[in-house]
Every structure is written in structure tokens, then in C-alpha cells.
N, C-alpha and C positions, 0 to 999 in steps of 0.2 A: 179596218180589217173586215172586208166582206167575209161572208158566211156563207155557204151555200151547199145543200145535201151533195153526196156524192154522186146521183142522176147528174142533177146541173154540172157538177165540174167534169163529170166526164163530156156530158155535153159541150160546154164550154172549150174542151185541149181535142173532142173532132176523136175521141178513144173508146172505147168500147167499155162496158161492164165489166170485163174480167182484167182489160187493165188496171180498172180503178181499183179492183181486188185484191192484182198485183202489187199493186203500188203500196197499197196497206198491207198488206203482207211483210213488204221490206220496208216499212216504216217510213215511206216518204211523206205520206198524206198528214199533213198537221191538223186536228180534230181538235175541237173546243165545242165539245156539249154533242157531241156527235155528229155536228158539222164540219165541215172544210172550208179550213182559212183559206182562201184563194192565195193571198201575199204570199203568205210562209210556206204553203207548199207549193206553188210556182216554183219561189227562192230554192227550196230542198230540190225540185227534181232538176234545178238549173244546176245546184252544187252537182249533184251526178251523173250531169250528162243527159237527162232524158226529157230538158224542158221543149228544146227547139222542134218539137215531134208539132208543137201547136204555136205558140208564142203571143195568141192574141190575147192574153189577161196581162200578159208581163208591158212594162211600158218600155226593154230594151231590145224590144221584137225587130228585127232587122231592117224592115222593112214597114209602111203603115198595114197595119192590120185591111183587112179586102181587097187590096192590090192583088190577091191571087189567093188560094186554097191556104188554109189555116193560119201559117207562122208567116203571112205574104211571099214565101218562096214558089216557086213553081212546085208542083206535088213532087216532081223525083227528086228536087234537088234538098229539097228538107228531108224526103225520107233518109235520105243519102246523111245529111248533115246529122240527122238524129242517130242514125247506123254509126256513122265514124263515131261520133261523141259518145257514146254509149258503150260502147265496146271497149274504147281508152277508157273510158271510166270504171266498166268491170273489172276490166285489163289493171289499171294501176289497183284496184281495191287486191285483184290476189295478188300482185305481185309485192303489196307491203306486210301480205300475212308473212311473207320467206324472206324477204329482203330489207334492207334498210334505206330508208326514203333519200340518202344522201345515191342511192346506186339505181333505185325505179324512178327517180327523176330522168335521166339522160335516156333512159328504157322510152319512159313514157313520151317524151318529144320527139321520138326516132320514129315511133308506132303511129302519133296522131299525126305529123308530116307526111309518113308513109301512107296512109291508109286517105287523106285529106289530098292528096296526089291522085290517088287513084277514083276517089269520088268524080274529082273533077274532068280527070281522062272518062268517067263515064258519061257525064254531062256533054263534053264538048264530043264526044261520038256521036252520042243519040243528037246530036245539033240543039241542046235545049241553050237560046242565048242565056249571056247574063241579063241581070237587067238592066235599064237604061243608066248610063252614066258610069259605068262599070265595062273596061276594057277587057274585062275577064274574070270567070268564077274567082279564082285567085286572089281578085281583089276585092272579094265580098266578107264581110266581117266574119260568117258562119264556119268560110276557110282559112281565115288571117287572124285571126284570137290568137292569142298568145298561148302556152303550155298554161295549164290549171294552177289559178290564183294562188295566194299563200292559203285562202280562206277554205277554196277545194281542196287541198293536199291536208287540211286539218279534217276534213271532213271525210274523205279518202282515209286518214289512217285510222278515224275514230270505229267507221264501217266497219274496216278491216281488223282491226283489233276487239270488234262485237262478234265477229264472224257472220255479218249481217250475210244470208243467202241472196245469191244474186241469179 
């Protein structure tokens, strides 16, 4: 388990000082001694949606790490991928403060299709290819994931049930 002050890992996910402030704010950042576990908090902001903004500490980065700008994606299409994912993950945290998770399941697969649709109609406008060996965004993992694990929908209700602010 590396260690590394909050400078380095903002350094490190390519994000600014106020996000790293953010992040501790909503309890993403896992701290031991007033360091940042790199592992564990990759892992946490992956449960919420906000890992793939960087992806080079994590080892299921999509792509290899400096094939391109942070996460190896092209800069719009991870920003894109970090917007869609982040947003379903806000998105399902309120919708399980009012709802019950048997009813923002099917909500939530609607939302991140939907919204994962339209990432990629922005990519194939602006003409950004995919990458090689890839016949289309579509069939890139950051758009083809499955709806959120059993592990995120635990983590999803546990937020939502903290009334963690988002």
C-alpha cells in the first residue's frame, strides 16, 4: 500500500488542490497517518464514479498508462467518460435516499446508456477516432461496463444512507 501526501496524489490523477479537498470532504481519500493510500482511494473513487478522470495508479486503466493524456484515453473522451460516470453515480446515490434499490436499478441502467449514448455521439462528431483495434467508442470498456457492480450498489446505498454531500 503506497503512501503518498495529498500534493503527490493529486499530482499523480493530473487534479487540482481543491479537488483533492473535495474528495476529502466527501470521504473518498483513505488517510493512514495523514497520508493517501493510493490502492484504497483509487478503489473508493472507482466505487463512485470518479476514478477514470486519471486511471494511471489503478492497474485496470483502460488502456496502458502514456498512450495519451492521463487515464490513456484521448483528453475529451475520458473527460466524457468521467462526466457520464459521475453523474450516474451522484444520480443513483440520491435516488436511493427516496427510492428503494429494487426500483433505481432499472432508473440507473436507463441513465448511464442514455447519457453513455450521448458521450459517444459527441466523440464521433467532434471526429475523435477510437483507438486502434476498436471499431468504435462503443466497444471501449469505459462505454461497455456493465450497470454498477453488487460492490458499488453497496457503496451507493451506504453514501446514501450517510447523506454523504455530493
Amino acid at each position: 500500500m503506497p503512501l503518498v501526501s495529498q500534493a503527490e496524489f493529486a499530482r499523480l490523477h493530473n487534479v487540482s488542490r481543491k479537488t483533492i479537498t473535495t474528495w476529502k470532504k466527501r470521504g473518498y481519500l483513505r488517510l493512514s497517518g495523514g497520508q493517501v493510500d493510493v490502492e484504497a482511494t483509487n478503489d473508493a473513487l472507482e466505487l463512485v464514479g470518479r476514478y477514470r478522470v486519471v486511471g494511471v495508479t489503478h492497474p485496470s486503466s483502460p488502456l496502458p498508462a502514456g498512450s495519451s493524456k492521463g487515464n490513456g484515453l484521448p483528453e475529451m473522451a475520458g473527460a466524457l467518460s468521467a462526466m457520464v460516470d459521475g453523474c450516474v453515480s451522484d444520480a443513483s446515490i440520491v435516488m436511493l435516499r427516496h427510492l428503494p434499490p429494487a426500483k433505481v436499478r432499472p432508473l440507473v441502467a436507463e441513465l448511464l446508456a442514455s447519457a453513455r449514448r450521448g458521450a459517444i455521439e459527441i466523440l464521433d462528431e467532434d471526429g475523435i477516432d477510437p483507438p486502434p483495434g476498436l471499431a468504435s467508442w462503443a466497444d471501449h470498456s469505459v462505454f461497455s461496463s456493465t450497470v454498477p457492480t453488487e460492490d458499488e450498489w453497496t457503496e451507493a446505498a451506504q453514501l446514501a444512507k450517510a447523506r454523504v454531500p455530493l
